[in-house]
N, C-alpha and C positions, 0 to 999 in steps of 0.2 A: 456846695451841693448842686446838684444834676448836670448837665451836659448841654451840647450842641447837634442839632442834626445835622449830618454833613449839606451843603448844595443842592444834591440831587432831590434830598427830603424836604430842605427848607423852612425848619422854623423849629423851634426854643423849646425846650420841656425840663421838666424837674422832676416827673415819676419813676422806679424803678424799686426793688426790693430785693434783697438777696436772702431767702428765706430762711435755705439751712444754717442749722447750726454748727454745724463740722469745719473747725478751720479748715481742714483740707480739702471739702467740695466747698465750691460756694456757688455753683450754680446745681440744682436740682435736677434730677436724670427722670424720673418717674413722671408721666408726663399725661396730659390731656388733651387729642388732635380736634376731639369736638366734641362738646359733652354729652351726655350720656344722653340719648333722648328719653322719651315717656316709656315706660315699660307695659307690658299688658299686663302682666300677672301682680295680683297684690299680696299673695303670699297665702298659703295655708292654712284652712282653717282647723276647730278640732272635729266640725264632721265635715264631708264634700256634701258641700252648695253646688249645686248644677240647675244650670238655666238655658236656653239658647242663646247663642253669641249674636247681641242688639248690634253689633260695632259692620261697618263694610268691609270690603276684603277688596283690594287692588295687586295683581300679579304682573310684576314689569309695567305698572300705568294702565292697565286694563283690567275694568269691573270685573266683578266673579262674583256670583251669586251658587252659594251651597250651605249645605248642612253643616254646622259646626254647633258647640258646645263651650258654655265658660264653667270650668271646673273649679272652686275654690279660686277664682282672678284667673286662673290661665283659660287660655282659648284651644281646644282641643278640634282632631280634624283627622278626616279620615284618610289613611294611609293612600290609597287608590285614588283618592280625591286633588290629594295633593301631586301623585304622580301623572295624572294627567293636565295638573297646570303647571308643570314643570316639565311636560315633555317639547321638545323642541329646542331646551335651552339648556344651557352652560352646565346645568345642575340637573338635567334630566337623569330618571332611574326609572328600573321597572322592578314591580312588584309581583310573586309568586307565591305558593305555599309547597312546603313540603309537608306530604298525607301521613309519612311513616314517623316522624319528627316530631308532628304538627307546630311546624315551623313559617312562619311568615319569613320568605325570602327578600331580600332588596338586592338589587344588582345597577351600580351607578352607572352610569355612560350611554344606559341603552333607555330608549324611551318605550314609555308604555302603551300597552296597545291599548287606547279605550273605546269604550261601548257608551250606551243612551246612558246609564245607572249611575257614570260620574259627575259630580258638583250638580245636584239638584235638589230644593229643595222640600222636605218633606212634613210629616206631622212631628210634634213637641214628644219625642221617646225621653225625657231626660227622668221621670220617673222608676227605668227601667235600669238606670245606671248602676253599674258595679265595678270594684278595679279586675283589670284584666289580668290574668298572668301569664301573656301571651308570648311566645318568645320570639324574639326578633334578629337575624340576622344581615350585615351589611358586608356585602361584598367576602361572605364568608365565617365572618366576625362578629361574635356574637354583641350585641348593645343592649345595653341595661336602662330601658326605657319606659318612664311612669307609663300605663295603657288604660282606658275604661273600658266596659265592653255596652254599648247603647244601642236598644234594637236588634242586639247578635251582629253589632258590626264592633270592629274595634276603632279607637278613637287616640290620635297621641297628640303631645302637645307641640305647640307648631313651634316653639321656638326651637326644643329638641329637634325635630326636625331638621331645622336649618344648621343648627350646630352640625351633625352627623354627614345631612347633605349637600352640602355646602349653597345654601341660599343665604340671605338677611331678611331679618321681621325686625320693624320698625314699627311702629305707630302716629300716625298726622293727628294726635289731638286736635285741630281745626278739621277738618273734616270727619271727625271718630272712625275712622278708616284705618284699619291694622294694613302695612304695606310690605308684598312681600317682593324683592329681588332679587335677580339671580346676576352674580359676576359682570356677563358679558353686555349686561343691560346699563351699565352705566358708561360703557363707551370709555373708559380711564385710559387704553392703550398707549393713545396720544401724549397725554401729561405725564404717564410712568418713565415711556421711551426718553421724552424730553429731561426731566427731571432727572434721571438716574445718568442720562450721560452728563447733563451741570455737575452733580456731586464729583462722578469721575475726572471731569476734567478741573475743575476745583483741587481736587486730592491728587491729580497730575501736576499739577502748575505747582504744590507745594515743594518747597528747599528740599524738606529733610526726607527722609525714606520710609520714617514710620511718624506713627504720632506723639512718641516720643522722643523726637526731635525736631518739631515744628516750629519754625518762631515768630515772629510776631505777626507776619504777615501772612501768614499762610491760613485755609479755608479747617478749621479745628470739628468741626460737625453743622446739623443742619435739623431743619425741622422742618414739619408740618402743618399746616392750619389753613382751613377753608375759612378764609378773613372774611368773602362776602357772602357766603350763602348761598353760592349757586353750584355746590356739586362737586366743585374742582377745586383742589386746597390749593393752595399758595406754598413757594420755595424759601426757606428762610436758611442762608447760610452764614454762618459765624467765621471767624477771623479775627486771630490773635490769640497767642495762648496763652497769655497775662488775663487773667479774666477783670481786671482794675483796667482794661486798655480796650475794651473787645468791639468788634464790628459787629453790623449783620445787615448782608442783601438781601431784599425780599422781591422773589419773579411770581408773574404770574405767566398761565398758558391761558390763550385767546385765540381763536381759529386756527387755531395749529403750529404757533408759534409761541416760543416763551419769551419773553421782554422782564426785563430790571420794573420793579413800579419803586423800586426807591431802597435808601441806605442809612443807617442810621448807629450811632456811636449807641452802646448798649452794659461798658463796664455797670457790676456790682448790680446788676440787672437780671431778672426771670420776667418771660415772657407769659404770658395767662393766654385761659379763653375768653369769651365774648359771649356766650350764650344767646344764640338769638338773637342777635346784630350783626351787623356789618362793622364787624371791627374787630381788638384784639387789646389785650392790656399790656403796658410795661410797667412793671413794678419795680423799681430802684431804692435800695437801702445800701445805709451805711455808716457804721459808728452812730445808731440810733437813730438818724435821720431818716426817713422815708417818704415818696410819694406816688402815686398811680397816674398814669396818663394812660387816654383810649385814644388807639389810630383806626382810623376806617381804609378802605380801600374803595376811591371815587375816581371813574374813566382810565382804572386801569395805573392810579399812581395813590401812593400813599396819602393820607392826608391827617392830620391836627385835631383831634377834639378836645384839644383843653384836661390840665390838669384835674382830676374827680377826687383828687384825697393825697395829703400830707399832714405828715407829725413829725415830732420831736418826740421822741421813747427814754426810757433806762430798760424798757423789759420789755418783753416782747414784741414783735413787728405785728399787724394787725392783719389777720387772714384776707387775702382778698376778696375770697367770695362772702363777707361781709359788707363789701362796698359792690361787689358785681354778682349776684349771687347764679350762683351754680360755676363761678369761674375755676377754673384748674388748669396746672401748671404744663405745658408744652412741652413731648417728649422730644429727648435731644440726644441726636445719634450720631457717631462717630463718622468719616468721610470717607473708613475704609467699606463700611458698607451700603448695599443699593436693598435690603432684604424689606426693611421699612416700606418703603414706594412701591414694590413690588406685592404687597401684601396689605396694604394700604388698608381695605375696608377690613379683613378680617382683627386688625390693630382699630379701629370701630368696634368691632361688635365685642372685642374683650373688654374696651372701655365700659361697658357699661355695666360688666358684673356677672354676667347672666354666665351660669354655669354648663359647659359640656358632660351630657350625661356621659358614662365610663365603659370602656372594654371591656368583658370578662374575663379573657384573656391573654392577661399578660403577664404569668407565670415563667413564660420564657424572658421575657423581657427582664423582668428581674434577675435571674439565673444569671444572663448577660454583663449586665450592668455589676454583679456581687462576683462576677469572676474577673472583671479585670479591676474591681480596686482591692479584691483577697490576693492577686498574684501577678501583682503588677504589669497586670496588661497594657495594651496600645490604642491609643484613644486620640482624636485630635480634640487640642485643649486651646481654649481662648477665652479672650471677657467678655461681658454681654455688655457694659457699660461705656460710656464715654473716656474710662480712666485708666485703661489697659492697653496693653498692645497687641496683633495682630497673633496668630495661634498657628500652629501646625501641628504636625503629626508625633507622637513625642509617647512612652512609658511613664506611668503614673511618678513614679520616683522622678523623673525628672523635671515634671511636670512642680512640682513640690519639692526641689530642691533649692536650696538657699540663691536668693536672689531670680529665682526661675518666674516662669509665667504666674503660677499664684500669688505670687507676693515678690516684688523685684525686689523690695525694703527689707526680706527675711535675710537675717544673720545666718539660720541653722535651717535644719531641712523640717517643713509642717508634717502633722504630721493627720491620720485620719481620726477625728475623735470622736464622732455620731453619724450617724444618717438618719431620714426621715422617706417615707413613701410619699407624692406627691404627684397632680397632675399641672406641673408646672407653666405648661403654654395653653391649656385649656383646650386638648384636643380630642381629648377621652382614656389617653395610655398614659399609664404608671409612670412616673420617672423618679427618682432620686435626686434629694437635695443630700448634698455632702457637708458636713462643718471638718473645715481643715484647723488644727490650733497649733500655735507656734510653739515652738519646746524653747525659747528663750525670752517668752513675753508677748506680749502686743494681742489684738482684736483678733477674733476668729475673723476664717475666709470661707465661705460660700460659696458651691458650685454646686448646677445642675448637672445630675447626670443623664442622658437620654441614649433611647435607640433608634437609630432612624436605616431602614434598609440595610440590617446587622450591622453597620458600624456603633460605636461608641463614641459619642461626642461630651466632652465638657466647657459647662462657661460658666467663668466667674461672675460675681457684683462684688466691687471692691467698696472695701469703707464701709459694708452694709452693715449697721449695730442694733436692728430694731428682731421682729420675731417674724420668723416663718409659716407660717397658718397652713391646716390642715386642707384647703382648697389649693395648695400652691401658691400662695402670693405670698410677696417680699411686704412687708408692714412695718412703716417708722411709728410711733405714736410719740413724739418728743413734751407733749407737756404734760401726758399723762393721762389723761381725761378720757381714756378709752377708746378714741375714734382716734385711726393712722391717719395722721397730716399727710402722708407718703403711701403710695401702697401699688405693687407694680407684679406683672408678672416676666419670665425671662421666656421670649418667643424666640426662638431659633429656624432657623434652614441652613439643615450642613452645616459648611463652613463659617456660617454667620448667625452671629446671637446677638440678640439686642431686649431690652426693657421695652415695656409700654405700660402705662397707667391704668389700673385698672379703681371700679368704683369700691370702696370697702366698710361697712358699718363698723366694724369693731367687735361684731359680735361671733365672728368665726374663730373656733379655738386655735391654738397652735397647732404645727404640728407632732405628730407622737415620734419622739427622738428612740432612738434604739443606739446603745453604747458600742462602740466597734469594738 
């Protein structure tokens, strides 16, 4: 049992875990880049609680003192308020009405004009509160948005908000400061640029032409994780397609340059979070043996803290976040794509659960999507996971013909057996999850279906066996107990589809199948 770190890491360990139970994954795809932080809202009550929002407000690192509301846990904020602390930056929008409508306009890109009357604060109206049924428009489109109406002002919740306009709210429990920022505020340019060309040239440097033909040596996917805490994840790239055999480099980026902080042997191994430290888990199992070891990252090179937990088992391996708690497992992405790094935080803020309020309209979208798999339309098809190969432009039949891109392993051709309605990357529009079933046996297949700028794109998840939930997430629950050990959604851009880990109670239903 356990391994060797190579030289460059320098020193001995015995933890590691291979969690799933699927002989044929054995490393875990559904993943954790940094866990989920403190949430604002605490849910729902059965009447709305309104109070004024106690907590501070920071925009890009700079105080803001305004009017807001905590509604039943959520912190509510006034439309205008928010566009004037957004104006200037990445995520700026302005806001208008339409008289004949009576429509509240938003229009992204353009900033708004403001007067004395934005982000100030006033008397305690939360007395006067009622829900609003105001309707809201974005960039044309209508958004279906919880609203209060306080004062004769309307009020909406700032996490929607951010979903819609594209900011981040966070929360610094050590300061009780909700913190909001926009994209360009975190300076990532540098480490995406850096990073996305390592993968490329990683997956240049490899033998084979696709990733199913890679062999031992070559770079098989990679991940993400901000090890120390300061803002900038770290590069973790893997190597080897024996997963009993496998490597992984870890860089970091510092002044503008990315450097190796070290390398380490990693078979029959999943990578964890750290919550809240400077550091990172390995968990290594096998044939019932198991142990955890935590690495920090100290002047820029990996470092040793000592084995925290081994056993001997016959059942079950022991969750890690019972030895590190809030730990979760590190999403791990294929080397044909850069979509991950490029998309970075928004792969944060689905981490943690928080739902995109929904389109009204995408009645077309559907139409779309139900005409090319009623008449074997043209779609580019590919996997969202680490287990697939590469996709192109292709008719659904071929798409799903024996041995095709769905399933290389089918004898006979899938065939369509349900769909489900679904907002599967969490961005507010409709999409289609497909169940494809084999007419000679074996597991169903799984694909998204989506519309992006009239095209029609699909991606699979191979192997996936657990239930697909009405919010759009992919859900393992393997021992029963209600809560998904696994639970991910499929994000895509065009050409490129990938998993990321999202947070899941277990208490969201399936989703509602409709028989093809």
């Amino acid at each position: 049992m356990g391994g060797r770190f190579s030289a460059s890491f320098g020193f001995e360990w015995k933890g590691r875990q291979n969690i799933m139970k699927k002989a044929i994954i054995s490393l875990a795809l559904a993943a954790l880049m940094l866990t989920a932080l403190a949430t604002i809202g605490f849910g729902a009550q059965a009447a709305d609680a309104v109070v004024p929002t106690r907590q501070g407000l920071t925009v890009n690192g700079r105080a803001v003192q305004t009017q807001a509301y905590n509604i039943n846990g959520n912190n509510y904020f006034k439309l205008r308020d928010v566009a004037a602390m957004m104006g200037g930056t990445e995520s700026r929008f302005d806001v208008g009405y339409d008289e004949a409508s009576h429509t509240v306009t938003v229009t992204k890109g353009t900033s708004y004009k403001t007067d004395t009357s934005e982000n100030t604060a006033g008397e305690d109206l939360s007395a006067t509160c009622v829900k609003s049924s105001q309707t809201v428009t974005i960039d044309g489109r209508r958004a279906d948005m919880t609203a209060y109406n306080i004062g004769g002002s309307n009020y909406f919740k700032l996490r929607d908000l951010g979903m819609m306009l594209g900011f981040y709210v966070d929360y610094d429990a050590a300061a009780a400061s909700v913190r909001v920022t926009s994209p360009d505020a975190y300076g990532d340019e540098g480490w995406r640029d850096a990073y996305s060309a390592a993968v490329i040239e990683a997956r240049q440097s490899n033998r084979g032409g696709s990733i199913l033909e890679y062999d031992e040596n070559d770079a098989v996917s990679y991940q993400l994780y901000d090890i120390d805490k300061d803002g900038v994840p770290e590069l973790f790239i893997h190597y080897g397609i024996a997963e009993a055999a496998r490597s992984v480099k870890v860089y970091t980026y510092k002044n503008g340059e990315i450097a190796k902080a070290g390398e380490t042997f990693c078979g029959h191994t999943s990578l964890y979070s750290c919550p809240g430290e400077n550091g990172f888990v390995l968990y290594w199992g096998h044939m019932g043996a198991a142990s955890m070891s935590k690495v920090s990252l100290e002047g820029g090179a990996l470092k040793d803290n000592g084995v925290i937990f081994e056993e001997m088992t016959e059942g079950d391996y022991k969750p890690v976040s019972s030895v590190v708690p809030g730990a979760a497992i590190l999403d791990n992405w294929r080397t044909d794509i850069t979509a991950p790094i490029e998309h970075y935080r928004d792969v944060l803020q689905n981490a943690q659960g928080y739902e995109c309020p929904k389109w009204s309209d995408d009645a077309k979208v559907r139409e779309a999507i139900m005409d090319v798999i009623k008449n074997d339309g043209s779609l580019f098809f590919l996997c969202a996971d680490a287990y697939g190969d590469e996709g192109g432009y292709m008719n659904l039949s071929t798409a799903l013909a024996a041995g095709g891109p769905a399933d290389e392993y089918a004898k006979e051709p899938l065939k369509v057996s349900q769909y489900a309605w679904v907002d599967a990357n969490n961005d507010g529009q409709t999409d289609c999850v497909v169940r494809f079933a084999h007419t000679d046996g074996g597991s169903d297949v799984y694909a998204v279906f989506t519309s992006q700028s009239g095209e029609i794109y699909a991606y699979t998840v191979s192997y996936f066996d657990g239930k697909v939930l009405r919010n759009g997430v992919f859900a393992e629950d393997y021992d029963g107990d209600g809560v998904p050990e696994f639970a991910s959604r499929v994000m895509f851009d065009g050409v490129q589809g990938y998993t990321c880990y999202v947070a899941e109670s277990g208490s969201t239903p399936e989703a509602e199948w409709i028989k093809y």
